[in-house]
C-alpha positions in Angstrom: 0.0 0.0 0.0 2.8 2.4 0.9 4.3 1.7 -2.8 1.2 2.7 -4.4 0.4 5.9 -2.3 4.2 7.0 -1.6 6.5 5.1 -3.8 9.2 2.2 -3.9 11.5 3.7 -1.5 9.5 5.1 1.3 7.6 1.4 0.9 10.7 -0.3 2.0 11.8 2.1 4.7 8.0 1.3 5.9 8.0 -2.5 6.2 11.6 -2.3 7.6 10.3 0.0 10.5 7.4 -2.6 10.6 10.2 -5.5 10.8 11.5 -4.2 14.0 8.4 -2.7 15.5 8.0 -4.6 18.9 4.0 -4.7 19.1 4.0 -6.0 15.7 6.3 -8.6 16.5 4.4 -9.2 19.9 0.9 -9.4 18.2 2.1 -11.9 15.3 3.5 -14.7 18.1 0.0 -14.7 19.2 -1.2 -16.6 16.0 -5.3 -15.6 16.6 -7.4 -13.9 14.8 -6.0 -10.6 15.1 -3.1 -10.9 12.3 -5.8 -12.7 10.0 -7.5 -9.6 10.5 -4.8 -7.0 9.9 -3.8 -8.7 6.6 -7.8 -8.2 5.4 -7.5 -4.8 6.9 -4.4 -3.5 4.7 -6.2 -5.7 1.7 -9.4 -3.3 2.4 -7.2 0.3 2.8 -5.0 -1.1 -0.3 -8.2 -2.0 -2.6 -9.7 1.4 -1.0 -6.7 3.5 -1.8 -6.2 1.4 -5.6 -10.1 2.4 -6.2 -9.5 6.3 -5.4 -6.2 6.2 -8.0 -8.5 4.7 -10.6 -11.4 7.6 -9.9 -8.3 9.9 -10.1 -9.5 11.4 -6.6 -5.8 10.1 -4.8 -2.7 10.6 -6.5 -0.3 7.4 -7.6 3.1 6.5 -6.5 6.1 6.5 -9.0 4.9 3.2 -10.7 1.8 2.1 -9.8 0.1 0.6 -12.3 -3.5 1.9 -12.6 -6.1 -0.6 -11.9 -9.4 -1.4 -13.2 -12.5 -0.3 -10.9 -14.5 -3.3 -11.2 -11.3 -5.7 -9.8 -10.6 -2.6 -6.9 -14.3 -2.8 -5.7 -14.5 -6.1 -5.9 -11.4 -7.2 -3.8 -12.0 -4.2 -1.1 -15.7 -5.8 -0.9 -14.6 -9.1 -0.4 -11.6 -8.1 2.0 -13.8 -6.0 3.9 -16.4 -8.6 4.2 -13.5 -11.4 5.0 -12.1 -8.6 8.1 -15.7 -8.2 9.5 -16.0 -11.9 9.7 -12.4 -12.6 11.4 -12.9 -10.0 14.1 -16.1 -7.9 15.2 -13.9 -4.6 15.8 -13.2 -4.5 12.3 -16.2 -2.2 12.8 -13.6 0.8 13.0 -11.8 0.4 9.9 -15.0 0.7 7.9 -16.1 3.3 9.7 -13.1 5.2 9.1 -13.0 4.2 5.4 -16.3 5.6 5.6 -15.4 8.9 7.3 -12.3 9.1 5.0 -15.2 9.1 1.9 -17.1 11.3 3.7 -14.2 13.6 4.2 -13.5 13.0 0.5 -17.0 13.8 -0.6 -17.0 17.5 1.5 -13.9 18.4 0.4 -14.7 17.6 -3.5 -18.1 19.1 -3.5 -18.5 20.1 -7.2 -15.7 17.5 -8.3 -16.6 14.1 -7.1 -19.2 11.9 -9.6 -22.6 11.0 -8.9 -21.4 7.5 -10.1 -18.4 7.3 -7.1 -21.3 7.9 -4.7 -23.7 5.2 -6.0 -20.7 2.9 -6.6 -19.6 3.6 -2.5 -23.0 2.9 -1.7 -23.6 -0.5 -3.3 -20.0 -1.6 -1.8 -21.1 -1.1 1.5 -24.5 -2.3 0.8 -22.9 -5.6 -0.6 -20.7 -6.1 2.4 -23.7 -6.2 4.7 -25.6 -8.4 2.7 -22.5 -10.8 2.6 -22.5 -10.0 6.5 -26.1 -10.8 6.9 -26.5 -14.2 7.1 -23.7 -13.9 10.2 -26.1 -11.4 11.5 -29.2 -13.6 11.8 -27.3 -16.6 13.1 -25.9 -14.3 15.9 -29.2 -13.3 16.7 -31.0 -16.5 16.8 -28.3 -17.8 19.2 -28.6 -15.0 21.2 -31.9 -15.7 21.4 -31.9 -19.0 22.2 -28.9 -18.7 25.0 -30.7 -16.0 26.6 -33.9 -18.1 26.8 -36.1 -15.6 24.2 -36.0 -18.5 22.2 -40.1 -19.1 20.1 
């Protein structure tokens, strides 16, 4: 992600920094859910970030390649999906992918296409209806444990 926003070098000097961070390391021996859900978090900013080049609203780094919006929405949809599935908190980083669009939206009043905004919408409309079905299960078990049960 940092060699699509910032370039090759700055990329690098990232994911060394990363390397030696100590919570990093700390958090990866743990082997649960949480580094499952990291990796589907970067793929969501990444596909987020490679969707915004392709509208042209975020600037590229020295050689990104540009991608094609169907394949960007798609995999942020599907990584989003996969996050909100490995870890309930994953909550946040939509909601700051949303407030980042938001934000994006304000600032580019006049600028920003009518098609971007349906497109956003659908995305997060599709990841809730792939979260759904998680939803009602949740539900009717809380039900059930709780004794609310029919």
């Amino acid at each position: 992600m940092g060699k699509a926003i910032l370039g090759r070098r700055i990329a690098l000097c990232a994911a060394v920094l990363l390397t030696f961070a100590r919570f990093h390391v700390w958090w990866s021996q743990e082997m649960r859910m949480y580094m499952v859900a990291t990796l589907w978090g970067v793929l969501s900013l990444y596909a987020l970030v490679r969707w915004f080049q392709a509208e042209g609203l975020i600037a590229s780094g020295s050689d990104a390649q540009p991608a094609r919006r169907s394949a960007v929405v798609l995999w942020y949809v599907l990584a989003t999906a996969a996050g909100i599935y490995t870890l309930y908190l994953f909550v946040a980083i939509i909601l700051i992918e949303n407030a980042f669009f938001l934000g994006l939206s304000l600032a580019r009043r006049r600028s920003l296409q009518p098609g971007l905004t349906r497109a956003w919408i659908a995305s997060q409309l599709a990841i809730l209806a792939l979260f759904l079905p998680w939803i009602v299960l949740a539900h009717a078990h809380a039900l059930l444990v709780s004794g609310y049960a029919l």
